[in-house]
C-alpha positions as CSV (number, residue, x, y, z in Angstrom):
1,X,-17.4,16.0,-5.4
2,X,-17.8,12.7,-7.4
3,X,-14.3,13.1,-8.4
4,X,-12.7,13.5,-5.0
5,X,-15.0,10.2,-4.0
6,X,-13.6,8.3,-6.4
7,X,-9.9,9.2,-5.5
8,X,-10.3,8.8,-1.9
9,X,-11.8,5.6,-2.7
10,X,-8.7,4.5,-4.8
11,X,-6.1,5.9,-2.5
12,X,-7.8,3.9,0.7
13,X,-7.3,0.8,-1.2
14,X,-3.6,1.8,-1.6
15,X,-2.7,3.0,1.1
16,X,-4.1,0.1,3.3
17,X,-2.3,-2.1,1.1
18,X,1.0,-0.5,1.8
19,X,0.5,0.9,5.5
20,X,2.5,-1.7,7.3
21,X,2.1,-0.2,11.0
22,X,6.3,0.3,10.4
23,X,6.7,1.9,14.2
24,X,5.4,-1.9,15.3
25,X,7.4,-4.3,13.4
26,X,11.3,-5.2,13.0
27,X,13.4,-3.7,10.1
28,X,13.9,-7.4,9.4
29,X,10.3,-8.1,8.5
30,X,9.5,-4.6,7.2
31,X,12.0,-4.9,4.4
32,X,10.4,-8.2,2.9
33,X,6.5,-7.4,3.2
34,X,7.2,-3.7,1.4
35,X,9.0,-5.2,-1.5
36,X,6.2,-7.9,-1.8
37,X,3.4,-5.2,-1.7
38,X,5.7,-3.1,-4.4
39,X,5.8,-6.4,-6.5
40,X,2.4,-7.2,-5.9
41,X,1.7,-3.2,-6.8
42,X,3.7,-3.4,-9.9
43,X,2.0,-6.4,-11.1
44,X,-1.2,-4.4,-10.5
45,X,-0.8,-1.3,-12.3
46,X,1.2,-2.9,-16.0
């Protein structure tokens, strides 16, 4: 149980750092805030 906390815990973070509402916003500015959330993501994790 302490296990699955701790992973929903980490995959909250991550997931509200890359959930960008897409259905909401232009392909125009969807484009430039999911490569900056990947670069900030890869920065992150190395």
């Amino acid at each position: 149980m302490k296990t699955l906390q701790q992973f929903t815990s980490v995959h909250a973070c991550v997931h509200n750092h890359f959930s960008q509402e897409r259905h909401l916003i232009s392909r125009d500015l969807y484009r430039p805030r999911r490569s900056a959330a990947l670069t900030e993501w890869k920065s992150l994790v190395t």
